[in-house]
N, C-alpha and C positions, 0 to 999 in steps of 0.2 A: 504494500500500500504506500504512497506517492504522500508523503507529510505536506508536502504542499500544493495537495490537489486543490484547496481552497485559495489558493493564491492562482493556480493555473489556470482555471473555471470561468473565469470569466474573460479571458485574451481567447481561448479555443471557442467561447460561444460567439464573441463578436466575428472573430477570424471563418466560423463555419456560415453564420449569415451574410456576409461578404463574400465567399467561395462559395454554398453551395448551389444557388441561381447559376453559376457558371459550370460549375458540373453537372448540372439538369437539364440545361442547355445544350450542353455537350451530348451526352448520354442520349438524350431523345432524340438529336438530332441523328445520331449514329445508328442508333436501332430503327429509325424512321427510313433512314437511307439502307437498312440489308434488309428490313421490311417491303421496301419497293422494290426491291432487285430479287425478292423473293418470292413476290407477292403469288399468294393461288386461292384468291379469294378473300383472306382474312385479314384484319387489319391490326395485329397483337399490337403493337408498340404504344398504344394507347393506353394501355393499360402499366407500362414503362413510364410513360408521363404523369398518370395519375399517382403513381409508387413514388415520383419525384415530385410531384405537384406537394405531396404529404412531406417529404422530407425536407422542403423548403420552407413549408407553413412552419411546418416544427423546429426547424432552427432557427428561423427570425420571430418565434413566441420566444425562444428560451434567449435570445438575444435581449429582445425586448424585457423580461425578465431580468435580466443583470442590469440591462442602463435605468430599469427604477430603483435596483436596491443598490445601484452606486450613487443614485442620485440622493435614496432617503439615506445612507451613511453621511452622503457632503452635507447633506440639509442636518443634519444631528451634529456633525463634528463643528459646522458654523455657528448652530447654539451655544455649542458648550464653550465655544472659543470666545463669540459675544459673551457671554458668563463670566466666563474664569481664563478667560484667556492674558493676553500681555497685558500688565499694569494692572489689573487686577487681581485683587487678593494677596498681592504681593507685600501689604502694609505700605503703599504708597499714596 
């Protein structure tokens, strides 16, 4: 187990929402094109699209999940700093 899986967690989610549009693009496109060269009636690759339609949705939710919960860390950490941050508390 990886000690700083929670440090790594959220560069791999951003990173996979910005790559994986471009690998679904790729992939459909590719299966699309031996699809036609193949074609006997049936049009499968469609069903490749939809597999990556999912796995798109699903990484830019889990994306979107990390830039709220870095957002509500920055909005807590700017409290506490308004609060107790420089020059205060300090007896000044």
């Amino acid at each position: 187990m990886n000690p700083l899986r929670w440090l790594c967690t959220p560069v791999r989610d951003i990173t996979q929402a910005i790559v994986m549009p471009f690998k679904a693009v790729f992939v459909v496109g590719l299966t699309g094109l031996i699809n036609a060269l193949t074609y006997e009636g049936v049009w499968w690759f469609k069903w490749v699209a939809l597999g990556m339609g999912i796995a798109v949705a699903v990484a830019l939710a889990r994306a979107a999940r990390t830039l709220v919960l870095l957002g509500l860390a920055a909005w807590v950490g700017r409290r506490f700093y308004r609060r107790f941050g420089a020059g205060r508390g300090a007896g000044l």
